[in-house]
ZATINU-61412 format. One record per residue: residue number from 1; chain; x, y, z of N, C-alpha, C, O, CB in turn. Coordinates in Angstrom, 3 decimals. Glycine has a CB too. Layout:
BEGIN
SITE_seq_mol_neast_nnorth_nup_caeast_canorth_caup_ceast_cnorth_cup_oeast_onorth_oup_cbeast_cbnorth_cbup
SITE_NUM_A_X_Y_Z_X_Y_Z_X_Y_Z_X_Y_Z_X_Y_Z
...
This chain:
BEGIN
SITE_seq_mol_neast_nnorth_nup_caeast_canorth_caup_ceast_cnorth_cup_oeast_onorth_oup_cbeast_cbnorth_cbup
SITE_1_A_-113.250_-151.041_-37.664_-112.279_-151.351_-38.693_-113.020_-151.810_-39.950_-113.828_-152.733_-39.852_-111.279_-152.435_-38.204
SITE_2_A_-112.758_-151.132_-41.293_-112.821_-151.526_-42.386_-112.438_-152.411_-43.278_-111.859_-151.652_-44.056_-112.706_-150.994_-42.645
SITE_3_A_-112.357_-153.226_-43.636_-111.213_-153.969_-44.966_-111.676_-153.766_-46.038_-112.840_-154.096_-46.264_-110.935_-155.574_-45.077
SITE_4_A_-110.668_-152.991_-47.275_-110.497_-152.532_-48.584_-109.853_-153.389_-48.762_-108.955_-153.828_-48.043_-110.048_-151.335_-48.974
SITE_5_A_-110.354_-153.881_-50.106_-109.151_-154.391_-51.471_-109.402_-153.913_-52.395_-110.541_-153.858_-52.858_-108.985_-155.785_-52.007
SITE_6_A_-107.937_-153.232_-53.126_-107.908_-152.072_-54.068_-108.450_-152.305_-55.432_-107.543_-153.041_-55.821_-106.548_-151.609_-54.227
SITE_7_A_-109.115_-152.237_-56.270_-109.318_-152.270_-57.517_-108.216_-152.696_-58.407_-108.222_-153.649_-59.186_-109.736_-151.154_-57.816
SITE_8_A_-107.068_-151.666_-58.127_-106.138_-151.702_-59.041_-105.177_-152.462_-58.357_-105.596_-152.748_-57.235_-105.711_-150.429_-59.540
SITE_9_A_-104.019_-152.916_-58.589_-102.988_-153.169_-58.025_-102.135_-152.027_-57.608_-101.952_-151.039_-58.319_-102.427_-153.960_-58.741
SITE_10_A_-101.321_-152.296_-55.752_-100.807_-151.346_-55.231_-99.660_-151.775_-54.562_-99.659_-152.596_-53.644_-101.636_-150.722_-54.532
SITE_11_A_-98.490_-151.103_-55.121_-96.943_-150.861_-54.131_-97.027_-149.671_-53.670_-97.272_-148.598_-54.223_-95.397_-150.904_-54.903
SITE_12_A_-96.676_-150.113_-52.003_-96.230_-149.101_-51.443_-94.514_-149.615_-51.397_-93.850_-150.587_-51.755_-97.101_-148.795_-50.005
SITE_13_A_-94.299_-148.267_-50.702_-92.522_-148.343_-50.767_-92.180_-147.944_-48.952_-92.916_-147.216_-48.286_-91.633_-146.709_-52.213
SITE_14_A_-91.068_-148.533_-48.488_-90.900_-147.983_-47.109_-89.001_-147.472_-47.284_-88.296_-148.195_-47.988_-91.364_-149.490_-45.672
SITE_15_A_-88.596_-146.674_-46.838_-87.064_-146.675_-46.594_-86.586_-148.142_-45.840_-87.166_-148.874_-45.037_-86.661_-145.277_-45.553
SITE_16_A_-85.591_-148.189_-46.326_-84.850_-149.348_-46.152_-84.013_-149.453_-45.201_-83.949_-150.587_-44.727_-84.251_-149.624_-47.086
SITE_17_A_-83.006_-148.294_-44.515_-82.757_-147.743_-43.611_-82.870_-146.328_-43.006_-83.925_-145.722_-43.195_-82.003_-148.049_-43.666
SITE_18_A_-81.728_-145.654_-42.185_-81.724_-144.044_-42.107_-81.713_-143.357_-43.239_-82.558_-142.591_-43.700_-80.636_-143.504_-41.442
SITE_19_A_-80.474_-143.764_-43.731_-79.840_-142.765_-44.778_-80.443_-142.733_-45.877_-81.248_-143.660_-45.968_-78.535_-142.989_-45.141
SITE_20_A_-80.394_-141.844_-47.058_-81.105_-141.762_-48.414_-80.270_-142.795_-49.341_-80.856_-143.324_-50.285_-81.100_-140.114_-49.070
SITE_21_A_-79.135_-143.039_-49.127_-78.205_-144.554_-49.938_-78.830_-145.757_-49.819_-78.796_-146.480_-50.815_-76.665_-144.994_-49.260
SITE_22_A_-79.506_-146.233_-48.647_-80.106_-147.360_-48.154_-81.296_-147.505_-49.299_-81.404_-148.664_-49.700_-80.596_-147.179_-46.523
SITE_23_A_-81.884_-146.897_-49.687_-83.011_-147.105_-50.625_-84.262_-146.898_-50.298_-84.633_-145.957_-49.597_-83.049_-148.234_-51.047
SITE_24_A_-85.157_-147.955_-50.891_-86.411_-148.210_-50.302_-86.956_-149.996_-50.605_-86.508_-150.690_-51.518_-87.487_-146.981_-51.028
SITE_25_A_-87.803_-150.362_-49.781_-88.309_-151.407_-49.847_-89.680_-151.321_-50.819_-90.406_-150.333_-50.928_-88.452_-151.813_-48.499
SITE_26_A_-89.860_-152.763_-51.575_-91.060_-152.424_-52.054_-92.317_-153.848_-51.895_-91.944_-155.021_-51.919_-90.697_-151.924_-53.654
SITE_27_A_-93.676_-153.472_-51.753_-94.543_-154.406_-51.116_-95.538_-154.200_-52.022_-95.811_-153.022_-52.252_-94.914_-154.222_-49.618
SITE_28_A_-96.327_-155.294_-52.763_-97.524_-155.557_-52.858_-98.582_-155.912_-51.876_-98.593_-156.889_-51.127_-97.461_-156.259_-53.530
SITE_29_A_-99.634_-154.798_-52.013_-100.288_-155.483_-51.158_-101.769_-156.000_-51.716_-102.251_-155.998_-52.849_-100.339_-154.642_-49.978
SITE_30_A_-102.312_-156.472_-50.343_-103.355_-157.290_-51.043_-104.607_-156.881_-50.228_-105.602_-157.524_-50.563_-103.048_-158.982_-51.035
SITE_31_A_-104.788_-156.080_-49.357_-105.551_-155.591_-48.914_-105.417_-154.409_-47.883_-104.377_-154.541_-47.237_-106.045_-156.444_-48.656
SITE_32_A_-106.066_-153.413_-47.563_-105.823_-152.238_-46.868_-107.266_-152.275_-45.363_-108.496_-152.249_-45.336_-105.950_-150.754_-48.269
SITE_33_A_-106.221_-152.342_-44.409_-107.379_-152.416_-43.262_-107.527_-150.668_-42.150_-106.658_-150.101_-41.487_-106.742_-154.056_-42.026
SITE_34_A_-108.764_-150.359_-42.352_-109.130_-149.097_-42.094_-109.572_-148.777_-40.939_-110.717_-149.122_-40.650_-109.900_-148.732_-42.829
SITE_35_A_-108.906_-148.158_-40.148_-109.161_-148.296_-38.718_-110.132_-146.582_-38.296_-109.794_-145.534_-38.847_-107.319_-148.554_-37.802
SITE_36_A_-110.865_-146.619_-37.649_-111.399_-145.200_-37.110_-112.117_-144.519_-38.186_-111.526_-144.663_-39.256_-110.211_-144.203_-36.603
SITE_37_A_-113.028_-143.930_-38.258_-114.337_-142.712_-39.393_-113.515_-141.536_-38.860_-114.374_-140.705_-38.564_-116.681_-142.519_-38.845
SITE_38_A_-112.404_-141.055_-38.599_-111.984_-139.718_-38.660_-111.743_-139.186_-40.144_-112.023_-139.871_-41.128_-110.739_-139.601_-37.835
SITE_39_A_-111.318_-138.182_-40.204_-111.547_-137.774_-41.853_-109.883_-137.845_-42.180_-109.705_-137.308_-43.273_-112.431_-135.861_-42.225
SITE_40_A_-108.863_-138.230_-41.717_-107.949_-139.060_-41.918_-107.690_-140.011_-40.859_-107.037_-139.795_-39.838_-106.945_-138.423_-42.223
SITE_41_A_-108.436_-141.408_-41.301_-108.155_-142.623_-40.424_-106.858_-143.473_-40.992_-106.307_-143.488_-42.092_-109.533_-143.609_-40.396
SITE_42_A_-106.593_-144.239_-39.639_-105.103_-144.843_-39.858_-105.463_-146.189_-40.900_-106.445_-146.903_-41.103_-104.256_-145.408_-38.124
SITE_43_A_-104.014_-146.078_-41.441_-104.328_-147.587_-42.777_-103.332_-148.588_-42.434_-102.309_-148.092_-41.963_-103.963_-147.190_-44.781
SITE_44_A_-103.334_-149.665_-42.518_-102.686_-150.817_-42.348_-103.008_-151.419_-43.702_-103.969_-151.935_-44.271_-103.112_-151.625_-41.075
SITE_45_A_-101.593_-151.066_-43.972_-101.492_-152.180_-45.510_-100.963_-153.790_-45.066_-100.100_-154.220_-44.300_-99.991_-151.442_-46.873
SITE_46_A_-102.023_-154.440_-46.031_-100.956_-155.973_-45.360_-100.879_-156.146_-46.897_-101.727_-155.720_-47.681_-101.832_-157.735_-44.109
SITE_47_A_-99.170_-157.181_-47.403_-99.030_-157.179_-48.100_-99.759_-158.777_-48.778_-100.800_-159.221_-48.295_-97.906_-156.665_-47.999
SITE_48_A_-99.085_-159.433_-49.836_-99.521_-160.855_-50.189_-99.327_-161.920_-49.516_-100.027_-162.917_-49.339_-99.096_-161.216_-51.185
SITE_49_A_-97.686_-161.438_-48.934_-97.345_-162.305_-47.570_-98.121_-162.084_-46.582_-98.371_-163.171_-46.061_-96.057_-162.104_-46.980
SITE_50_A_-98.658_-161.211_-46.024_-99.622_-160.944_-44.834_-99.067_-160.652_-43.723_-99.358_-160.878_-42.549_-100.440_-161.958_-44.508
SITE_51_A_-97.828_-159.868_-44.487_-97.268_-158.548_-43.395_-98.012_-157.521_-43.472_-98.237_-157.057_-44.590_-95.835_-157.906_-43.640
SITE_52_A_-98.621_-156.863_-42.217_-99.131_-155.600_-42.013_-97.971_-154.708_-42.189_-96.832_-155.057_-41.880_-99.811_-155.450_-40.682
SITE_53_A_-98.218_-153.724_-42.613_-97.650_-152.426_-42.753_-98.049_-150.910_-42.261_-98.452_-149.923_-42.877_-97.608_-152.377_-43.901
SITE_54_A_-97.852_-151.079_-41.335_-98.434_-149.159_-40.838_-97.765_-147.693_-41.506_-98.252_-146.616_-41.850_-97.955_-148.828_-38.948
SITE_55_A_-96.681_-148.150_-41.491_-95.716_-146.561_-42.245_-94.931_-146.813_-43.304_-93.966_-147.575_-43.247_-94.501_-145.773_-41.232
SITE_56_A_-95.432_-145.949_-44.733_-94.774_-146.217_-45.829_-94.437_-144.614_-45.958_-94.760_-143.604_-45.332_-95.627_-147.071_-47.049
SITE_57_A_-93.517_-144.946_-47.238_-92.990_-143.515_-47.756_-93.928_-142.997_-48.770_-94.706_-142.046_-48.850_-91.496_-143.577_-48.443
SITE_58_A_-93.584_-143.921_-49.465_-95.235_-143.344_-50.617_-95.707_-144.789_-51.395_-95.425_-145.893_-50.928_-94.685_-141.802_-52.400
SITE_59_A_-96.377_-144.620_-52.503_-97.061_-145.628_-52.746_-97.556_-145.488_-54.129_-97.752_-144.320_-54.465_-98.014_-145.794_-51.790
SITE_60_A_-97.794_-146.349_-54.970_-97.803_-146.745_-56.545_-99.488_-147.166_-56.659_-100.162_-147.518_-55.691_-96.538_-148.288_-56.990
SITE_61_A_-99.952_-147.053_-57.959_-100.980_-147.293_-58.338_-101.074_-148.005_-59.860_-101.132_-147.191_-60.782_-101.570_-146.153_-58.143
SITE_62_A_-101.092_-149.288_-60.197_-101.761_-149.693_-61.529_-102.767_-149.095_-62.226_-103.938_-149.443_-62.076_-102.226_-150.756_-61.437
SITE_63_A_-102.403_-148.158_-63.038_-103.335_-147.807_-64.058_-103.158_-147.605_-65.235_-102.311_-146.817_-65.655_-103.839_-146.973_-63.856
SITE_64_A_-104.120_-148.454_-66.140_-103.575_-148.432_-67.522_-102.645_-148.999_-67.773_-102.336_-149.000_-68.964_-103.309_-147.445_-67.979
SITE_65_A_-101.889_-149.634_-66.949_-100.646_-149.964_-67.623_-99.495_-149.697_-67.026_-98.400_-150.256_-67.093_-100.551_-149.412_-68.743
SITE_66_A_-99.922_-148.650_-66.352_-98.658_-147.744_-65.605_-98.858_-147.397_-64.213_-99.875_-147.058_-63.607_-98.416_-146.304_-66.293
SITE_67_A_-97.547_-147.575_-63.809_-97.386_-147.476_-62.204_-97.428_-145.664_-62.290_-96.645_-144.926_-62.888_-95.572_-148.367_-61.419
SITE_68_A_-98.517_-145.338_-61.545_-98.527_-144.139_-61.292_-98.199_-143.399_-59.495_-98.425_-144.153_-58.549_-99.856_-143.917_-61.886
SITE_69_A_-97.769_-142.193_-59.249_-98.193_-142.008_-57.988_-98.164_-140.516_-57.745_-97.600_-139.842_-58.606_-97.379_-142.791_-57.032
SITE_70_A_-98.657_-139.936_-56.761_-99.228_-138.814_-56.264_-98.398_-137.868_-56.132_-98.607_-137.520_-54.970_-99.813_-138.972_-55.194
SITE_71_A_-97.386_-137.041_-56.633_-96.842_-136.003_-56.278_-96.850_-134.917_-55.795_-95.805_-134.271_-55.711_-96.596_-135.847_-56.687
């Protein structure tokens, strides 16, 4: 296991419930823990509170100024 802390500041987002009405949740986190050297290893986000997080929907990036993310 690895531990990353991101450069930039990072929200991830999780659904909030089933349905697409329910929304999404949103988390700062404060560090990313890296499990396994496979060439996609599993990530555990923990947030500021120091909830781990295993499954998000997608996820935000501070840059410049602006919340960016990966489409």
């Amino acid at each position: 296991m690895k531990i990353v802390v991101p450069a930039n500041p990072i929200k991830v987002y999780q659904r909030s419930g089933d349905t697409p009405q329910d929304g999404y949740s949103c988390h700062n986190v404060a560090f990313i823990m890296v499990h396994g050297k496979t060439e996609f290893p599993k990530c555990t986000y923990v947030t500021i509170s120091g909830t781990p997080i295993s499954t998000i929907s997608f996820a935000r990036v501070l840059i410049n100024g602006e919340w960016v993310s990966h489409d």
